[in-house]
C-alpha positions in Angstrom: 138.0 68.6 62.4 139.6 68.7 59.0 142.4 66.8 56.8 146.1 68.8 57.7 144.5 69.3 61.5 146.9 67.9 64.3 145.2 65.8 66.7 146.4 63.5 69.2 143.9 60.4 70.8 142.8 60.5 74.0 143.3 59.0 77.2 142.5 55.5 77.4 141.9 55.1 73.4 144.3 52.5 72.2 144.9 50.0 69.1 148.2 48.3 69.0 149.1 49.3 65.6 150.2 53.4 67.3 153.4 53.9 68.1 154.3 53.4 71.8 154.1 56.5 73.7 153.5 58.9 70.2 149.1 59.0 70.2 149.4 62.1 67.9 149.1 62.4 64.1 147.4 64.2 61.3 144.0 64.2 60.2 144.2 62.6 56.7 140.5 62.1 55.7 137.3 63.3 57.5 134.1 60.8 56.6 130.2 59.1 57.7 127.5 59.0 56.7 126.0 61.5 53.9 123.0 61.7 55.8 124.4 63.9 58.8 128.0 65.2 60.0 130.7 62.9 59.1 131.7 61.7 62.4 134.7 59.9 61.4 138.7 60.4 60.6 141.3 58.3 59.0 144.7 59.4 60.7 148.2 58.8 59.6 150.1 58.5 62.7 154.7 58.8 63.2 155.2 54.7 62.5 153.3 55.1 59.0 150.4 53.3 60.6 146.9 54.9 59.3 143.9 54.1 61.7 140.4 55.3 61.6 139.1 56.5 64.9 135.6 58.7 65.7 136.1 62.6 66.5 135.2 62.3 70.0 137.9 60.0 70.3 140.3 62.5 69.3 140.8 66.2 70.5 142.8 68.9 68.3 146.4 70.3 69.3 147.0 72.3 66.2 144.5 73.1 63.6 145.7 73.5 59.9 145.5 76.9 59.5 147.4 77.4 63.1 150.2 74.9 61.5 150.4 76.3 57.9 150.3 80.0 58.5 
């Protein structure tokens, strides 16, 4: 997972500031710890609302290179 990549959150994942019925958004910032893998991402979902969620929370629909080219 990378910033630009279009993910959506899955099943069962929830925080009341996403839009109703839209769990999809872009990837703004990946992040963790600099000792391993950063394991987290800051997304920016339709409403404006920008949540931070862990990558096996979320699985890709359309990376950035499949969106930009």
């Amino acid at each position: 997972m990378k910033p630009g990549d279009y993910v959506t959150v899955n099943e069962g994942v929830w925080d009341t500031s996403m839009p109703e019925g839209r769990p999809d958004g872009i990837i703004l910032e990946v992040f963790g710890p600099k000792y391993k893998n950063p394991d987290q991402c800051t997304v920016l979902f339709s409403n404006g609302a920008m949540l931070k969620f862990h990558k096996s929370q979320l699985s890709i629909l359309k990376s950035k290179e499949q969106f930009y080219l």
